[in-house]
N, C-alpha and C positions, 0 to 999 in steps of 0.2 A: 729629572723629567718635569717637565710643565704642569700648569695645572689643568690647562686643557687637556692633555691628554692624556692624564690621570682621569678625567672623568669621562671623557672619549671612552677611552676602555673598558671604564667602568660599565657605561650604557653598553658596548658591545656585548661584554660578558653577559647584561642580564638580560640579553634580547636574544643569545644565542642559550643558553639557560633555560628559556622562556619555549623555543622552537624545540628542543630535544625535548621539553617536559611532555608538550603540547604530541610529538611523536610516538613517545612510550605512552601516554593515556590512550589514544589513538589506538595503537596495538594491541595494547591492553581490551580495551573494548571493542575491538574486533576479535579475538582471542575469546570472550565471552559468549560473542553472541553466536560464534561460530558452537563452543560447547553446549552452549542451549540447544540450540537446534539438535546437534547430535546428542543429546540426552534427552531432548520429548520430542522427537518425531512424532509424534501422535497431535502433538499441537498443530501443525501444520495444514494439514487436512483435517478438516470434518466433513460428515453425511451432510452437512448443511452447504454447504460452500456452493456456490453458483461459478459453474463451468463451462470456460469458449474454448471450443476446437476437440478434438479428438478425446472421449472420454478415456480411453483406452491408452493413451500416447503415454511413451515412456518416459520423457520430461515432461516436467511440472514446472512451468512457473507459480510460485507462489504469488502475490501481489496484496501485502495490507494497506489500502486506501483509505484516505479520509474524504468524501465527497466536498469537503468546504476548501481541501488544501489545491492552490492551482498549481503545481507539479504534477499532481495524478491526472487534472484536468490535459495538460499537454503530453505528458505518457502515453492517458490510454490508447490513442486513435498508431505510435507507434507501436506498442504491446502485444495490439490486435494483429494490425500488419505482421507481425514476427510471426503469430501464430496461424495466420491463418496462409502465411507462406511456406509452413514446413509442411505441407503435404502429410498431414494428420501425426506429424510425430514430436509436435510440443503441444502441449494444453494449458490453457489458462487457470488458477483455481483465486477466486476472491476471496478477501478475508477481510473485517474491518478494521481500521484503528482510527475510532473518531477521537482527535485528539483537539479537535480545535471547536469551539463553544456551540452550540446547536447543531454541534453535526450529528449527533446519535439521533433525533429527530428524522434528517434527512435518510437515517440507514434505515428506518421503521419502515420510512415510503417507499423508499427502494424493494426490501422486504415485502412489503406490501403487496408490491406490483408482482413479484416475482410469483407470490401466489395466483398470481393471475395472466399467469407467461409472457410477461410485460416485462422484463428486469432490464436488459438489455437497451428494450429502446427509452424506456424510464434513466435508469444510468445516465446517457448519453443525452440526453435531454437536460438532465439536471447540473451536467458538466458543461454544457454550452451556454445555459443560462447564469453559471456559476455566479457572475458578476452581480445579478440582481437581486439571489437572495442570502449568497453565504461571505456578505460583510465581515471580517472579524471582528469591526466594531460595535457591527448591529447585526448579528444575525438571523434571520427573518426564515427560517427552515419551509415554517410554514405554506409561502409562497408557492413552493414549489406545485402542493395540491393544484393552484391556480392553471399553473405552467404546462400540465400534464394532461387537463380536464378533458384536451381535443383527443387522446389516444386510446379511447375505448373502454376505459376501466368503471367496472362497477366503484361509481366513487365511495359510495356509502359501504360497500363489504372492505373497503381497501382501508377507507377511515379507521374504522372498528379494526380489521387486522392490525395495524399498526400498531396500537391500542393495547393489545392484545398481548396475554403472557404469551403464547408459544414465539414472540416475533422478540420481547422482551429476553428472554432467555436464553436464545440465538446469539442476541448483540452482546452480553453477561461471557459467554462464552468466548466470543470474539476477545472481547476485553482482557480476558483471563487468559489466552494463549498470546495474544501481545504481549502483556508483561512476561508471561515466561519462557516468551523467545528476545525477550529481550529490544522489543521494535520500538526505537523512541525519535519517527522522524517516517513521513509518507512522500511517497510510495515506498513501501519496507520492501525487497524481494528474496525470494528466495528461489534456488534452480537446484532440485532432486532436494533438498536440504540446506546448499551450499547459500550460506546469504552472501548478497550484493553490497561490498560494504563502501567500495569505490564507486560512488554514485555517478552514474550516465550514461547514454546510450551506447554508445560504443563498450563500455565494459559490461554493460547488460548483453550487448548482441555476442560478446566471445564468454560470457559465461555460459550461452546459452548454448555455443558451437563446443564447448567444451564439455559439455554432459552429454549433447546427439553424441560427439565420439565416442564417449565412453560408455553409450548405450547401442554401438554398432551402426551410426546410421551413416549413409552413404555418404 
């Protein structure tokens, strides 16, 4: 045999090597996150969590967002659609995982606002302007205060909430059910428990049709 293709082979082997390893971690770590979940349910929801669609709905999206990451930013507007086309039988539930630098800033305001029945259009505002203040290079969180000033909010109680343990504590929590469900990557989802580990829409929309079955819905 050649020495080309003595070493031919050689690169095949460690490339196909390389793919199978690449698979069983894969599995592996989908097999994890899949046991996190089903072992802290509790993680999943909290009394705190800010909710779109039918409180009451028997699926749960779960949804841990990072406001600086742009996936979440192009998600949410389909997420919403999902939910607010099931005719009250899916619910949205938010959870944070600020994983990228000055975003835990941005969840305070958010926070913030929420105390002040703002969260929504606050959100949504800060995901469209995403570009101008959650740089990863520079991220400027701050801004956002600026971005927001037109939509009613007592600025000065929202400043101070931010600020503020009870909003502080909130985000600690977020933090702490991330890691142990294991979310290292946003939008994280999860549907009745079940996490979304094939990332995109279309496997989001048949997981989503796959729990309404198994919750009876037409």
């Amino acid at each position: 045999m050649s020495k080309k293709w003595i070493v031919l082979g050689t690169v095949v082997a460690v490339v196909l090597a390389f793919v199978a390893g690449v698979a069983v971690f894969t599995n592996r770590s989908n097999q994890e996150v899949k046991q996190a979940a089903r072992a802290n349910s509790d993680a999943l929801v909290r009394p705190h969590s800010p909710v779109f669609g039918n409180p009451a709905a028997k699926t749960t999206i779960v949804e841990f967002v990072d406001p600086s990451c742009e996936t979440c930013r192009a998600f949410h507007p389909i997420v919403k659609r999902m939910v607010s086309a099931s005719f009250g039988q899916v619910r949205l539930v938010m959870r944070y995982a600020p994983l990228h630098q000055g975003s835990d800033k941005a969840v305070k305001i958010l926070e913030a606002a929420r105390l002040q029945g703002k969260y929504w259009e606050v959100l949504e505002r800060a995901l469209a302007t995403q570009s101008q203040w959650a740089a990863h290079d520079r991220p400027q969180p701050e801004m956002i205060w600026n971005l927001i000033s037109d939509m009613g909010l007592d600025m000065a109680k929202a400043r101070a909430d931010a600020n503020g343990p009870a909003i502080d504590q909130l985000l600690r929590q977020d933090i702490a059910d991330m890691q142990t469900l294991k979310v290292d990557r946003t939008p994280g989802f999860f549907v009745n428990g079940t996490p979304l580990r094939d990332f995109g829409e279309a496997q989001l929309r048949a997981l989503v049709e796959q729990e309404l079955k198994k919750a009876g819905a037409p």
